[in-house]
Every structure is written in structure tokens, then in C-alpha cells.
Biopython code that builds the backbone (N, CA, C, O; Angstrom):
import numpy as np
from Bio.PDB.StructureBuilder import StructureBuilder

atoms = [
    (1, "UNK", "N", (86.137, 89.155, 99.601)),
    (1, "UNK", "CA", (85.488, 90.041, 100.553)),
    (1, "UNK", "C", (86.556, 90.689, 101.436)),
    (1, "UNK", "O", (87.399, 90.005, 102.017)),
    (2, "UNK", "N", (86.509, 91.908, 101.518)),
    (2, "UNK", "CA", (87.354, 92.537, 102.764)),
    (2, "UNK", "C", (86.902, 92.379, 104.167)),
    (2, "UNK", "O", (85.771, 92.263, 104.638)),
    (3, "UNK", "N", (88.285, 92.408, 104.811)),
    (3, "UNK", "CA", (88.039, 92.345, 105.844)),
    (3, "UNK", "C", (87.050, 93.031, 106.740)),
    (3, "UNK", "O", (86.132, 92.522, 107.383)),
    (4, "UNK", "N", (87.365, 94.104, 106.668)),
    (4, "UNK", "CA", (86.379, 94.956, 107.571)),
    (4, "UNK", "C", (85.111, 94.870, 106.733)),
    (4, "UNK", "O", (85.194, 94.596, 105.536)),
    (5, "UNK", "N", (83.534, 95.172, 107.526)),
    (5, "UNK", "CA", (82.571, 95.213, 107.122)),
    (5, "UNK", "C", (81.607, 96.043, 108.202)),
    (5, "UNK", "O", (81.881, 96.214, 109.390)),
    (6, "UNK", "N", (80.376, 96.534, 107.489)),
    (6, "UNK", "CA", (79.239, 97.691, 108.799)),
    (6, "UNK", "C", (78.240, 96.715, 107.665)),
    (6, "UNK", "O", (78.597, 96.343, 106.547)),
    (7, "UNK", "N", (77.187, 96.504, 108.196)),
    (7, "UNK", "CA", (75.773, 96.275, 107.925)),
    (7, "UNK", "C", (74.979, 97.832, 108.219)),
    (7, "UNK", "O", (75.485, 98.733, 108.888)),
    (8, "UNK", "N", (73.920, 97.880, 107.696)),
    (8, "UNK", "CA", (72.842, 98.631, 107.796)),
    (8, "UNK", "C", (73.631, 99.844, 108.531)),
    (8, "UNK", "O", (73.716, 100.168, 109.715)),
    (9, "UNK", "N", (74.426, 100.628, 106.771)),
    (9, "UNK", "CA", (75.128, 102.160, 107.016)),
    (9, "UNK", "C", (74.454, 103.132, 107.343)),
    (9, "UNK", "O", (73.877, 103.604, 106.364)),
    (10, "UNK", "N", (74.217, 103.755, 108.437)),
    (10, "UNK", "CA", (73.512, 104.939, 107.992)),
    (10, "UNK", "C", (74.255, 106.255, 107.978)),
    (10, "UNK", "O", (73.798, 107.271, 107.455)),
    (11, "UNK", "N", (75.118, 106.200, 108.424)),
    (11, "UNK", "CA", (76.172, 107.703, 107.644)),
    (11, "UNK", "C", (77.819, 107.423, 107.749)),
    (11, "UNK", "O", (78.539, 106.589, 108.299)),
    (12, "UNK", "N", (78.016, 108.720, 106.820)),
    (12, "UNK", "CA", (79.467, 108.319, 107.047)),
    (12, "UNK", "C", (79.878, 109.615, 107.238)),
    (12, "UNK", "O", (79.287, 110.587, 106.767)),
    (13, "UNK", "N", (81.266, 109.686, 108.179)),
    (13, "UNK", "CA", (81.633, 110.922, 109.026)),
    (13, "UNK", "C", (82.788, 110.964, 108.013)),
    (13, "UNK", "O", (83.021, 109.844, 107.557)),
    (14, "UNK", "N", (83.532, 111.885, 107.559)),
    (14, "UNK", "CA", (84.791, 112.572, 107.098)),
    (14, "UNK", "C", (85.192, 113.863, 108.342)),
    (14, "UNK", "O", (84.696, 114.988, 108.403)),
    (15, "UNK", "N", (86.075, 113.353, 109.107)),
    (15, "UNK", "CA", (86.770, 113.966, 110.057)),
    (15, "UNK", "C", (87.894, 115.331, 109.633)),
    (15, "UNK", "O", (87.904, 116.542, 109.850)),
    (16, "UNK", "N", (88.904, 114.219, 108.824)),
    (16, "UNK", "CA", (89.568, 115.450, 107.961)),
    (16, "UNK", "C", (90.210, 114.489, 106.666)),
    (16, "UNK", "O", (90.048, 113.319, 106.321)),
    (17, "UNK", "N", (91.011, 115.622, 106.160)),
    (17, "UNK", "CA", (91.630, 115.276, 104.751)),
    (17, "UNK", "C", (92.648, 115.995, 104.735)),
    (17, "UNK", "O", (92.817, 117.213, 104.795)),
    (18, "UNK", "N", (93.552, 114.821, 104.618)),
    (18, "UNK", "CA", (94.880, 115.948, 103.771)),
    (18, "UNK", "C", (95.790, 114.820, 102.427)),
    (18, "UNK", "O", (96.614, 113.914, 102.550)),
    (19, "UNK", "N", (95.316, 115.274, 101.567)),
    (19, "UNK", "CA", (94.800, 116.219, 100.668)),
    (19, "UNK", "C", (93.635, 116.337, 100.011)),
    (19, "UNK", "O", (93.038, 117.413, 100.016)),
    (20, "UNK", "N", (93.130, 115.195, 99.325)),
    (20, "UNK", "CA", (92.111, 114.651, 98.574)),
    (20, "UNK", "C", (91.471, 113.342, 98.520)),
    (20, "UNK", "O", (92.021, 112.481, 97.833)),
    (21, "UNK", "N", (90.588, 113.111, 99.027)),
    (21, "UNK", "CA", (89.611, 112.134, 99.495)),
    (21, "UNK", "C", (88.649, 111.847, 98.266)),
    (21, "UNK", "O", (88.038, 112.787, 97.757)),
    (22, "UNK", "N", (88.495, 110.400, 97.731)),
    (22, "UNK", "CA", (87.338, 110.181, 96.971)),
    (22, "UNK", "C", (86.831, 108.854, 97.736)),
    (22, "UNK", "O", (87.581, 108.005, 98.217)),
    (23, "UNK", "N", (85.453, 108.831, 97.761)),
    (23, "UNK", "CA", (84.812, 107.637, 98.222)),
    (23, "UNK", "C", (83.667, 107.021, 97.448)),
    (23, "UNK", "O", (82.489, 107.364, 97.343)),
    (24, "UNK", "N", (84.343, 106.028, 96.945)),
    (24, "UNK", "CA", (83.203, 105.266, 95.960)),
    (24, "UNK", "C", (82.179, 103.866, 96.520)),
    (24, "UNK", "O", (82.466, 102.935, 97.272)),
    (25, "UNK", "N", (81.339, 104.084, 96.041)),
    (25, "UNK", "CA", (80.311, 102.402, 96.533)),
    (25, "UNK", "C", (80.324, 101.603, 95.379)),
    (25, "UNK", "O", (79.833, 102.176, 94.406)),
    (26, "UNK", "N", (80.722, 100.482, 95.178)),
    (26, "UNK", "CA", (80.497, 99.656, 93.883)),
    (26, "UNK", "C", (79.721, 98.391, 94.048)),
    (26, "UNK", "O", (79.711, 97.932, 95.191)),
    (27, "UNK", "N", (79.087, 97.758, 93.147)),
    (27, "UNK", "CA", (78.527, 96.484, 93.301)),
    (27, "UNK", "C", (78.505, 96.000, 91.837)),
    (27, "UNK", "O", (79.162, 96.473, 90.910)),
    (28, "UNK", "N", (77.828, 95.200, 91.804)),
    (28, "UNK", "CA", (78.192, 94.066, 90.626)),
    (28, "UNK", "C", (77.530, 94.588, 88.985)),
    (28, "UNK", "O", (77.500, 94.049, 87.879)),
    (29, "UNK", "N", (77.113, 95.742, 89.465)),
    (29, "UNK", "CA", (76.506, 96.404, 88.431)),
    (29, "UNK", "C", (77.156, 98.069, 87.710)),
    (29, "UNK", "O", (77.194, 98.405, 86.526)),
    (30, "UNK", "N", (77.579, 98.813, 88.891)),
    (30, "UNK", "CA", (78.013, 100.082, 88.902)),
    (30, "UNK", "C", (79.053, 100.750, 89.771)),
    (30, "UNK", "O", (79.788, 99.895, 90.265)),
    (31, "UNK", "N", (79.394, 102.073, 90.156)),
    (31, "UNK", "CA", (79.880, 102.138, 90.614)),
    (31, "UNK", "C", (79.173, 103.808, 90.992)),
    (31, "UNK", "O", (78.538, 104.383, 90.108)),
    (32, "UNK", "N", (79.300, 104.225, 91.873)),
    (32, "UNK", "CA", (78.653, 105.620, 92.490)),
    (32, "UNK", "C", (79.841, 106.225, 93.465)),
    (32, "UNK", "O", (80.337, 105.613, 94.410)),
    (33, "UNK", "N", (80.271, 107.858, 92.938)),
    (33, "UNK", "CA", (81.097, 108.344, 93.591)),
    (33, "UNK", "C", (79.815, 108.672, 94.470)),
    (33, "UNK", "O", (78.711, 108.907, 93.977)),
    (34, "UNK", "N", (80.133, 108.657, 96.033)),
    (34, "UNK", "CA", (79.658, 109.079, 97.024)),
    (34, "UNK", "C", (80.303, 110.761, 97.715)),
    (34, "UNK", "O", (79.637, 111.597, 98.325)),
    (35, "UNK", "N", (81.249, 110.802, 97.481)),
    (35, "UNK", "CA", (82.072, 112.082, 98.003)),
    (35, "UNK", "C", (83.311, 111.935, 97.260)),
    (35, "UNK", "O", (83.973, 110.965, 96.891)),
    (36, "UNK", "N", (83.435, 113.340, 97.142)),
    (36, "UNK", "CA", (85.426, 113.982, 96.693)),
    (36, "UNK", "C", (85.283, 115.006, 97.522)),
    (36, "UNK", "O", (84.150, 115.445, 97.720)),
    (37, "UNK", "N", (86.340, 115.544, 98.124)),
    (37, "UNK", "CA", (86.890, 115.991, 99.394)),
    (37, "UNK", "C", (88.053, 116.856, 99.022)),
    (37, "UNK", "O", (88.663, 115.874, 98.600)),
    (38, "UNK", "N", (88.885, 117.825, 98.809)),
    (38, "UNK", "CA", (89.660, 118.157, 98.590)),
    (38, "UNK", "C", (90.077, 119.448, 99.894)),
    (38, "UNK", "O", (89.470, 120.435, 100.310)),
    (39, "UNK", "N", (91.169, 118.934, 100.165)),
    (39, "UNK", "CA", (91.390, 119.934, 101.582)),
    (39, "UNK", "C", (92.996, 119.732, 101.932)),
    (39, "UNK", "O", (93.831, 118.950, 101.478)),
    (40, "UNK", "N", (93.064, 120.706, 102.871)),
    (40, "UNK", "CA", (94.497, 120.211, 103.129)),
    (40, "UNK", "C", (94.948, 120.655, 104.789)),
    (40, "UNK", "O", (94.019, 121.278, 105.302)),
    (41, "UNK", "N", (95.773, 120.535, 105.443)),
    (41, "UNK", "CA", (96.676, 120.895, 106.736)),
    (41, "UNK", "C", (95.940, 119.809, 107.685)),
    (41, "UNK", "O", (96.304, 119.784, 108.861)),
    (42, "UNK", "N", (94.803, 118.795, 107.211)),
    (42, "UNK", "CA", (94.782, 117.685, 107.552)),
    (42, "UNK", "C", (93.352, 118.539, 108.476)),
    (42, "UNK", "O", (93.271, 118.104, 109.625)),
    (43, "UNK", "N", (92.320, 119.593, 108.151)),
    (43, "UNK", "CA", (92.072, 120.163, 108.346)),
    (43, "UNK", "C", (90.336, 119.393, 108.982)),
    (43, "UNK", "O", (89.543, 118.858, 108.208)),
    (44, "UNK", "N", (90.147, 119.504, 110.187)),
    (44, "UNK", "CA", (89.009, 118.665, 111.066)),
    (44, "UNK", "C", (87.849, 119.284, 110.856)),
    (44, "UNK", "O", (87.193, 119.138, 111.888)),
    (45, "UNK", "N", (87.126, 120.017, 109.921)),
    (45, "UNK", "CA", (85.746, 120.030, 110.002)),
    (45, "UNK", "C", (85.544, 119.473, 108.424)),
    (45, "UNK", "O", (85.590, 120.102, 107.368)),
    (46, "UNK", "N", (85.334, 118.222, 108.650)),
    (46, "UNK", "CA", (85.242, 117.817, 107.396)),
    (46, "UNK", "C", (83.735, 117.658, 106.833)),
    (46, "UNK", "O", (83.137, 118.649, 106.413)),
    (47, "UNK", "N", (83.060, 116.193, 106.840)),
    (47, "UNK", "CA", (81.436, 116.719, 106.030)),
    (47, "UNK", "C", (81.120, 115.203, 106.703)),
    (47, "UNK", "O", (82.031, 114.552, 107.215)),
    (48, "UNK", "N", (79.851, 114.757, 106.651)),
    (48, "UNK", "CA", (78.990, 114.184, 107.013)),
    (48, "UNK", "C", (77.551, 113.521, 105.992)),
    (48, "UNK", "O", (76.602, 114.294, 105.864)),
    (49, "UNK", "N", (77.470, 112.380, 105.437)),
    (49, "UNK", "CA", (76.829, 112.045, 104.419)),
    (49, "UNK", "C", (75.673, 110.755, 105.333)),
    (49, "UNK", "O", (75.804, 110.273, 106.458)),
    (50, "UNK", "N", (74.652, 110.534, 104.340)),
    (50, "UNK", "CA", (73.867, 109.296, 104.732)),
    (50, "UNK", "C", (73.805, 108.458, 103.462)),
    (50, "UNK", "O", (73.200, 108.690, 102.415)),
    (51, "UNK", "N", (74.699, 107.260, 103.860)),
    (51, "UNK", "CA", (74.335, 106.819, 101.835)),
    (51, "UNK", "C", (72.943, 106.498, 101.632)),
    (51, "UNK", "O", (72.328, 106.898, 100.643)),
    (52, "UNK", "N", (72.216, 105.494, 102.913)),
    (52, "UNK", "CA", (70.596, 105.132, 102.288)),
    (52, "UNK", "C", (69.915, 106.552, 101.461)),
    (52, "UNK", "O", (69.249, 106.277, 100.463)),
    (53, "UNK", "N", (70.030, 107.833, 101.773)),
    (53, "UNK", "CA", (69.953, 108.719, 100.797)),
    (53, "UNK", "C", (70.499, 109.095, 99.578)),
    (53, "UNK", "O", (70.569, 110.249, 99.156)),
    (54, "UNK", "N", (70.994, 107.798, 98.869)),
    (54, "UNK", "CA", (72.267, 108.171, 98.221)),
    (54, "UNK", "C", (71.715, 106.843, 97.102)),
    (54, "UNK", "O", (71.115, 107.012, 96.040)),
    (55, "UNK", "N", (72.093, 105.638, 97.669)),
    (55, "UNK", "CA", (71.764, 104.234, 97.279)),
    (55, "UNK", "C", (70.586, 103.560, 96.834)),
    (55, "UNK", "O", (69.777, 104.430, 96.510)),
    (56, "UNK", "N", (70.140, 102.490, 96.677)),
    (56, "UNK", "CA", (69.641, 101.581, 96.805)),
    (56, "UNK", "C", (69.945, 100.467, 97.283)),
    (56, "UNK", "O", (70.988, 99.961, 96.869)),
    (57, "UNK", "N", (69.281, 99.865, 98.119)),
    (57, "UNK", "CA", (69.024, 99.260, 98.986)),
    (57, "UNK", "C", (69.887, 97.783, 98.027)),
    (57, "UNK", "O", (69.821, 97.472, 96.838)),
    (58, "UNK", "N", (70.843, 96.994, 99.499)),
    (58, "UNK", "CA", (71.630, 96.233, 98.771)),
    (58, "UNK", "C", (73.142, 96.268, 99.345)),
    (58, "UNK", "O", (73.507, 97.156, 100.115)),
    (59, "UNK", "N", (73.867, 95.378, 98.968)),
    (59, "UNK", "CA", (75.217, 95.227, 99.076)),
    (59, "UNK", "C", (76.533, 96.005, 98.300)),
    (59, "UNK", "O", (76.545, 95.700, 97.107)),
    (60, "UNK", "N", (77.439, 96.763, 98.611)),
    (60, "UNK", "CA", (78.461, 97.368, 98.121)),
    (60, "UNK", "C", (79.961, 97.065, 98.884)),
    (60, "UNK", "O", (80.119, 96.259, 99.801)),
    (61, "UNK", "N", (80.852, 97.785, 98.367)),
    (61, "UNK", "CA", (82.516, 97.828, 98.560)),
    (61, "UNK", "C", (82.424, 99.095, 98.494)),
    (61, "UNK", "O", (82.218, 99.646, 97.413)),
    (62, "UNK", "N", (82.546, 99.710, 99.525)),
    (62, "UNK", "CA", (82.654, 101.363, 99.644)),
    (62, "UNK", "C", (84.486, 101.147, 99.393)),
    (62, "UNK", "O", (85.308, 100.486, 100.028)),
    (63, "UNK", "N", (84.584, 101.797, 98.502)),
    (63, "UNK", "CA", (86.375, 102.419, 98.087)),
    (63, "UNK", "C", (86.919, 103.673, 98.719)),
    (63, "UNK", "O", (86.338, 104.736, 98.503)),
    (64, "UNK", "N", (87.761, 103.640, 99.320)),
    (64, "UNK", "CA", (88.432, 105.098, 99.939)),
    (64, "UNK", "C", (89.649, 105.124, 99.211)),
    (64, "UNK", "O", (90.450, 104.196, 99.324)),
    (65, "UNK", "N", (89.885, 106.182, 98.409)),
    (65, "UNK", "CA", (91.459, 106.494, 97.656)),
    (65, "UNK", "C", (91.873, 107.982, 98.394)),
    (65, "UNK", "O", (91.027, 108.875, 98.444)),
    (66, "UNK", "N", (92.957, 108.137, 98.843)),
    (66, "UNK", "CA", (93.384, 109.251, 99.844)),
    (66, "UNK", "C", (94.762, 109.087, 99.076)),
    (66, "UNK", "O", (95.739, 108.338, 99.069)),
    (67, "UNK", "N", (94.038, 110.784, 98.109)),
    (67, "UNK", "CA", (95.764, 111.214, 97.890)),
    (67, "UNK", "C", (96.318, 112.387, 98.726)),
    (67, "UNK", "O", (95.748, 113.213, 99.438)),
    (68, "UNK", "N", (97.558, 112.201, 98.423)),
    (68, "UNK", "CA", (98.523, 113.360, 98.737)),
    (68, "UNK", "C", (99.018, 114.171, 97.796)),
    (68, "UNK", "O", (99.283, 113.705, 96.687)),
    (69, "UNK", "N", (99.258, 115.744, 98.132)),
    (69, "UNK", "CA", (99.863, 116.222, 97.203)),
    (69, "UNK", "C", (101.543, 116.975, 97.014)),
    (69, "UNK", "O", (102.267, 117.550, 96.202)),
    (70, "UNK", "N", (101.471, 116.389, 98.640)),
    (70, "UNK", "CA", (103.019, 116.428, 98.991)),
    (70, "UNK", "C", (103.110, 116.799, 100.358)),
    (70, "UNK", "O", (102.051, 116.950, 100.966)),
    (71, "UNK", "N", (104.292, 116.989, 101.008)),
    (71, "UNK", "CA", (103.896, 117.147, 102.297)),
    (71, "UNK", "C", (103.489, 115.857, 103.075)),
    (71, "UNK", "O", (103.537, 114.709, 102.633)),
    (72, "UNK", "N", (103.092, 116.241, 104.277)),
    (72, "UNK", "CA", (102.302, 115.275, 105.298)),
    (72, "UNK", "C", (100.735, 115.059, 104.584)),
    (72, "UNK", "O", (99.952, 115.877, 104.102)),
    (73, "UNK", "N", (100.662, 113.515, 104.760)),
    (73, "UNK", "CA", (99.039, 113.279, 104.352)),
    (73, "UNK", "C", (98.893, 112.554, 105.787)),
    (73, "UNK", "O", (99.723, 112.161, 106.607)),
    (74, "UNK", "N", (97.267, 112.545, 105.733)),
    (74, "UNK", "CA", (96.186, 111.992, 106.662)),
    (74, "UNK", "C", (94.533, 111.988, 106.550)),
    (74, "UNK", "O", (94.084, 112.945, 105.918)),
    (75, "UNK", "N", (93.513, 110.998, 107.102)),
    (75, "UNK", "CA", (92.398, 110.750, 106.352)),
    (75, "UNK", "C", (91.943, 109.838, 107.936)),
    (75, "UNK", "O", (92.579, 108.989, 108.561)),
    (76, "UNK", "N", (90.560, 110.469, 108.202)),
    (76, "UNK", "CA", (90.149, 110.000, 109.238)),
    (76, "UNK", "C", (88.505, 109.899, 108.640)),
    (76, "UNK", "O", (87.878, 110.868, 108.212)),
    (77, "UNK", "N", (88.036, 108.628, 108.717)),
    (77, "UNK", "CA", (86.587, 108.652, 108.238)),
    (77, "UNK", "C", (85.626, 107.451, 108.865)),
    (77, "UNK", "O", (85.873, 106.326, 108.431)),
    (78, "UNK", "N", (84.712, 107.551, 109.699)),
    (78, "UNK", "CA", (84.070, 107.029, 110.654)),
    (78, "UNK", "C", (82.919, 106.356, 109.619)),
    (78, "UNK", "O", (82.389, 107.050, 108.751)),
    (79, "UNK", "N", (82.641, 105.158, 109.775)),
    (79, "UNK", "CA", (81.257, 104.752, 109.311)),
    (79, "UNK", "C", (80.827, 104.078, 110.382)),
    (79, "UNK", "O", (81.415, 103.266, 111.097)),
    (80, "UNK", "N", (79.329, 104.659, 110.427)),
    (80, "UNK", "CA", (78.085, 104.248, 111.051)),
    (80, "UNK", "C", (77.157, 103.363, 110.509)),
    (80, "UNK", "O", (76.868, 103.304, 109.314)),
    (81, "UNK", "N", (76.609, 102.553, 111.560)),
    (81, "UNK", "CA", (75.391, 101.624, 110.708)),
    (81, "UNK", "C", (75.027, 100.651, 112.076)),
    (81, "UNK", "O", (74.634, 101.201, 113.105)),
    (82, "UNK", "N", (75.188, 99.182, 112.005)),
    (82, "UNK", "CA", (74.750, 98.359, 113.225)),
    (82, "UNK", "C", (76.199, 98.205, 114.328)),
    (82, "UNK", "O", (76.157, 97.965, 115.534)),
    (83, "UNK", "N", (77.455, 98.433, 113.459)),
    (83, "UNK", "CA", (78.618, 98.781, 114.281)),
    (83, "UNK", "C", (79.406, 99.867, 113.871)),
    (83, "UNK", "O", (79.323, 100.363, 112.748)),
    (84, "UNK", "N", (80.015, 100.174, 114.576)),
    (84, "UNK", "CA", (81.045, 101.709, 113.798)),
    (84, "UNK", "C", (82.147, 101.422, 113.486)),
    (84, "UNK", "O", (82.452, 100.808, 114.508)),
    (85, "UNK", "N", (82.998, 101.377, 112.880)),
    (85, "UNK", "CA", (84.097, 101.595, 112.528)),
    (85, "UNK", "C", (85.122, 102.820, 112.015)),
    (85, "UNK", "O", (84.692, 103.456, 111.053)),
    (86, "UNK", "N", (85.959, 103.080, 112.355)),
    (86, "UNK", "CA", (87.093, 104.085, 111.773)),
    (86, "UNK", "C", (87.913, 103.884, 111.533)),
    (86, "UNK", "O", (88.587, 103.128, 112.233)),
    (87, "UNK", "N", (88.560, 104.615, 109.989)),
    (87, "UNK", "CA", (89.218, 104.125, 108.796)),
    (87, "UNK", "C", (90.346, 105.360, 109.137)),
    (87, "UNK", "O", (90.144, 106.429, 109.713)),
    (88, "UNK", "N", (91.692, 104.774, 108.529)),
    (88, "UNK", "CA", (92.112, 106.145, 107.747)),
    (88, "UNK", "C", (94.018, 106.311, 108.221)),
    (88, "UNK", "O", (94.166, 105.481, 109.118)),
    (89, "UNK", "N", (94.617, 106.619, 108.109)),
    (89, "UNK", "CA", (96.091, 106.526, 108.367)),
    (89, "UNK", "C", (95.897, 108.132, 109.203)),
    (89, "UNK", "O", (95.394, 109.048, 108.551)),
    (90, "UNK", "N", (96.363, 108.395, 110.773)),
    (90, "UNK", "CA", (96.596, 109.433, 110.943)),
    (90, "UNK", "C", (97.753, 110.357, 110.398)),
    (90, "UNK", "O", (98.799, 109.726, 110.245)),
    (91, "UNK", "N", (97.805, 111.273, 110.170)),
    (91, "UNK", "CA", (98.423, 112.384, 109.873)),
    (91, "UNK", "C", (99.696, 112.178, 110.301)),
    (91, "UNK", "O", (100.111, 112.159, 111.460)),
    (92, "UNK", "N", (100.453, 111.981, 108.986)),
    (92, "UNK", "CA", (102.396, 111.815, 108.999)),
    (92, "UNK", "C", (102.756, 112.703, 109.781)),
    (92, "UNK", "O", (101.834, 113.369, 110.251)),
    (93, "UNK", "N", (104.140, 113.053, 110.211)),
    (93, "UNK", "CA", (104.765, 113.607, 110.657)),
    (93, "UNK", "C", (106.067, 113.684, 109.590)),
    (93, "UNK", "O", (106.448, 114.850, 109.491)),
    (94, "UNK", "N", (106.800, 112.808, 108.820)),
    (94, "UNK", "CA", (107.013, 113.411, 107.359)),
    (94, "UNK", "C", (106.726, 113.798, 106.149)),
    (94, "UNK", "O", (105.499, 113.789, 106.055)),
    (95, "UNK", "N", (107.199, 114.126, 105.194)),
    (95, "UNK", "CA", (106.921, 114.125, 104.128)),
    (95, "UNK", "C", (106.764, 112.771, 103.421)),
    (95, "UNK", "O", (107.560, 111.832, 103.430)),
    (96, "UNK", "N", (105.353, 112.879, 102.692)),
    (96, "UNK", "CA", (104.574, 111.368, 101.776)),
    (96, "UNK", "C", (105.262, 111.958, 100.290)),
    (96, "UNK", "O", (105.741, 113.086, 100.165)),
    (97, "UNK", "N", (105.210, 111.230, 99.534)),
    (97, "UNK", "CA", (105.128, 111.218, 98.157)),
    (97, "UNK", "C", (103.718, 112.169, 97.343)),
    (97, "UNK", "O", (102.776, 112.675, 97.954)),
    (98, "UNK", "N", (103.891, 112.195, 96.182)),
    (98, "UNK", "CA", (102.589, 113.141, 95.787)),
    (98, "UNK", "C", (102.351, 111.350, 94.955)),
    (98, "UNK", "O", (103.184, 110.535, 94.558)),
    (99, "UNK", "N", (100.789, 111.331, 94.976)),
    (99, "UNK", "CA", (99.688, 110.046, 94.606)),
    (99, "UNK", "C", (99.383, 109.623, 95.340)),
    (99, "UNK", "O", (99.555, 110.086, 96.467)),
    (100, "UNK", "N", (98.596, 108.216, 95.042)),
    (100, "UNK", "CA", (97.754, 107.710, 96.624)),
    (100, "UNK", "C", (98.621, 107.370, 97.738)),
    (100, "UNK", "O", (99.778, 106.949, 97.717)),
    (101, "UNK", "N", (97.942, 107.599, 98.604)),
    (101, "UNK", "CA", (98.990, 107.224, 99.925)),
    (101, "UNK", "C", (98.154, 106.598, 100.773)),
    (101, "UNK", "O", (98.593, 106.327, 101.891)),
    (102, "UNK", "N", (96.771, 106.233, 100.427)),
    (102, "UNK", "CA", (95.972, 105.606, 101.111)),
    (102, "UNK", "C", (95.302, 105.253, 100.657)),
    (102, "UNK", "O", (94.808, 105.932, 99.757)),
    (103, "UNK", "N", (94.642, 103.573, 101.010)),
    (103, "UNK", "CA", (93.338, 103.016, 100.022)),
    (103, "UNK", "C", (92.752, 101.790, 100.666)),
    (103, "UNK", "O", (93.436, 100.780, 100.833)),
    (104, "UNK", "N", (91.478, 101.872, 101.031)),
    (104, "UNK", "CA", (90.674, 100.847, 101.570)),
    (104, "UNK", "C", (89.674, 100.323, 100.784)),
    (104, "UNK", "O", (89.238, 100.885, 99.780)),
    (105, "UNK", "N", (89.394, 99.533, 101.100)),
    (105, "UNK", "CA", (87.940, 98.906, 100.660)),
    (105, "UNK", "C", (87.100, 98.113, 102.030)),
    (105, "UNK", "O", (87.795, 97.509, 102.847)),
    (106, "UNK", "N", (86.075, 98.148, 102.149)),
    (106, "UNK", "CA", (85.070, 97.992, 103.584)),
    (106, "UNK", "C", (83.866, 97.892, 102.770)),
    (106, "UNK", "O", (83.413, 98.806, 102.081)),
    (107, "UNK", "N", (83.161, 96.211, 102.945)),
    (107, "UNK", "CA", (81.880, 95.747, 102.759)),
    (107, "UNK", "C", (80.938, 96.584, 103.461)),
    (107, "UNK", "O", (81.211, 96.971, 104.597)),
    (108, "UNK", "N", (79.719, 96.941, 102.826)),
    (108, "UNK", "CA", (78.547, 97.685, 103.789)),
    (108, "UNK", "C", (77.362, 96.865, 102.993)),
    (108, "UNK", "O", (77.456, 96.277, 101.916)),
    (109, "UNK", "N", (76.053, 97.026, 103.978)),
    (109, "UNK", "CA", (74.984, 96.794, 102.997)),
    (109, "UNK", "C", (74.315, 98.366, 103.788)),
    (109, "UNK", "O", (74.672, 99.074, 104.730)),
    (110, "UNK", "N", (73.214, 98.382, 102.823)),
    (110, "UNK", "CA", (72.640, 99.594, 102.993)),
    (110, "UNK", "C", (71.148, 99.114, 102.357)),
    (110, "UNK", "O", (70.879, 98.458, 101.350)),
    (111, "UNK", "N", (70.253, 99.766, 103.452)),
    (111, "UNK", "CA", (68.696, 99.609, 103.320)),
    (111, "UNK", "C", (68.319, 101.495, 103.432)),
    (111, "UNK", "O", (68.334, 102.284, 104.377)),
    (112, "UNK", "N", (67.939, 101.669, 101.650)),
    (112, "UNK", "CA", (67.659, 102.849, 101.272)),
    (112, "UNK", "C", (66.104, 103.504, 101.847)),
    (112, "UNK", "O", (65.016, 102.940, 101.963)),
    (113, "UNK", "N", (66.453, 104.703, 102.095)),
    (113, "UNK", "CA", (65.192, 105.571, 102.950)),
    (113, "UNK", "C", (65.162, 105.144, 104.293)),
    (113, "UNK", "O", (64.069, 104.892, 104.801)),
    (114, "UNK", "N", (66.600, 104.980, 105.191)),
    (114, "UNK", "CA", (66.172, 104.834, 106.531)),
    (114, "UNK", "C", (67.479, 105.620, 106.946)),
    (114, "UNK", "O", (67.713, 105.844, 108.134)),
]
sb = StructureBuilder()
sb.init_structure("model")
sb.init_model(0)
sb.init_chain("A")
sb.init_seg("    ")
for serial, (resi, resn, name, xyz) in enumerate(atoms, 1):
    if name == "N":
        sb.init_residue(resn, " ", resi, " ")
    sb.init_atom(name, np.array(xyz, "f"), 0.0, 1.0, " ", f" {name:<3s}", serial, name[0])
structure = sb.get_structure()
């Protein structure tokens, strides 16, 4: 189990991206891309999702993979539910490598249609 964990998600904020953001939910059965994100200059109007609209009701490992494609990377992404948390490496000030440069995993459960 990872460390971090939200009970009863009800959205998740994407702040910004630089470069490319994928966010997956997995459980013992599947796996569901939730969002891909592709953006860059680390750029703040990012998007806003509800997984219970998304899911079924139940336990997951939401996955965050944050690549870079050279340059400065950064990835700011808020989840909501019974506590909040925010994820994400702020925005380098050098140059990253091009591939992932960032990767979490964060327990959620989620009760679908609320």
C-alpha cells in the first residue's frame, strides 16, 4: 500500500503540466486511463475531473506518470475526497532529461454517482 491515501474521491484538480501527464486508476481486476494531459511552459489552466463519474464504486491505486520532453518539467495535481491532498514536483529551474521525471501512486476509494 502507498503511502499517501484520500477516501471517498470526489475530483481531481490538474493545475498544470509540463509536459505530459497520464493518470491511471487500477485495481485487482483492470486498469482505467482517467486523463492524458499534454501541455507544456508548465502552463496553469489545466482540467478538472470527478472519478465517481468515471468508476465504480470500490478501491484503486490512482498512477501519475509525468513526462518530460526536455527542458524544465513540473506537475501539480490536487485530489479531493474526505481529505485533500497535493501531488506533483514543482517546476525545475533546470534542464530534466526527456522520459519520466515523475511518478506516484496514491490509494483512493471511490463511491460511484456521488
Amino acid at each position: 500500500m502507498s503511502s499517501k491515501s484520500v477516501e471517498n474521491v470526489k475530483e481531481i484538480i490538474v493545475g498544470s503540466v509540463d509536459n505530459e501527464l497520464y493518470i491511471i486508476a487500477s485495481n485487482e481486476n483492470e486498469s482505467i486511463e482517467l486523463c492524458h494531459i499534454k501541455s507544456g511552459y508548465y502552463y496553469k489552466d489545466g482540467c478538472k475531473f470527478s472519478p465517481p463519474s468515471i468508476l465504480s464504486t470500490g478501491n484503486y491505486k490512482l498512477i501519475f506518470i509525468g513526462i518530460n520532453w526536455g527542458g524544465p518539467s513540473g506537475f501539480q495535481v490536487k485530489i479531493n475526497g474526505d481529505t485533500e491532498l497535493s501531488i506533483g514536483p514543482a517546476e525545475s529551474t533546470d534542464s530534466k532529461d526527456v522520459g519520466v521525471y515523475w511518478s506516484e501512486v496514491v490509494d483512493i476509494s471511490v463511491t460511484s454517482g456521488k
